[in-house]
N, C-alpha and C positions, 0 to 999 in steps of 0.2 A: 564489396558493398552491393546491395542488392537492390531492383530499382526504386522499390519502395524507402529503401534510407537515402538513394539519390532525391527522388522527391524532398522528402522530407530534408532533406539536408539545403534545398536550392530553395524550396519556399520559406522554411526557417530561417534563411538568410537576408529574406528578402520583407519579412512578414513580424514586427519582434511578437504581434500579439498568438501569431500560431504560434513560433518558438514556444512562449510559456505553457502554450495551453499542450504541444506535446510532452513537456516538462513534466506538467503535473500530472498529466495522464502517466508517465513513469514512474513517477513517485507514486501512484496508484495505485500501478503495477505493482511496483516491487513492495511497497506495504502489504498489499493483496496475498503474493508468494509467503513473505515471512509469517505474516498472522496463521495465514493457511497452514504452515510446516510447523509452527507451534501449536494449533489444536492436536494434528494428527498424530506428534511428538506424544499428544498427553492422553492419544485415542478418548478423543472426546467427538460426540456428533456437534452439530453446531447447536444444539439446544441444551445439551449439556453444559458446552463450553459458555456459551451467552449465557446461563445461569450462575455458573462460576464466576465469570469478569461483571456481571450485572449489568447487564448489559441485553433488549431483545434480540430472541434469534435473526430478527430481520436487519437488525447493522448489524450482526458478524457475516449475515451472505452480503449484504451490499460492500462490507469492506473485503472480503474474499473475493468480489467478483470485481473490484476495479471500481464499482462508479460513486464510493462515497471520498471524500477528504475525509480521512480520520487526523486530526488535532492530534499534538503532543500529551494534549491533556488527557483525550480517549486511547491514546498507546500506551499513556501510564498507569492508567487505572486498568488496562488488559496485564500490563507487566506485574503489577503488584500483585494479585491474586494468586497470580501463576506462576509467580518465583523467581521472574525474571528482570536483569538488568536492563532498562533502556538506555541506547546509547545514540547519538545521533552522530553521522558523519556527512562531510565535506569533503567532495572529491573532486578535481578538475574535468571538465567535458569533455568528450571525445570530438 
């Protein structure tokens, strides 16, 4: 573990509102990776793609780049166009 997940691990314990808020910043993240690997998947640019899902080009880089919450309901409307399954999982914390 490296010291930065030691931080994070001893203020999250101690902190529940940081907890959430590095929560969602990983849910961010890893929204951000998936949508990203599925443009690239379809080599689309982001203006391409944004046109596809209907969506402007400036929430596919804000969801690419971590700082928006994209809703269940804007990952559906990106899935649908694009042929894709939404699935949502629950997983136990480390």
């Amino acid at each position: 573990m490296s010291k930065i997940d030691e931080y994070i691990a001893k203020r999250s314990a101690k902190n529940a509102t940081f907890a959430n808020l590095v929560e969602q910043e990983n849910i961010n993240l890893e929204v951000a990776v998936k949508v990203r690997d599925l443009r690239e998947r379809l080599t689309m640019s982001q203006r391409e793609f944004a046109t596809l899902v209907g969506k402007p080009q400036s929430t596919i880089a804000r969801i690419e780049n971590g700082s928006m919450n994209a809703s269940t309901k804007m990952l559906a409307e990106i899935a649908q166009p694009t042929n894709q399954h939404l699935t949502i999982n629950f997983s136990p914390t480390l």
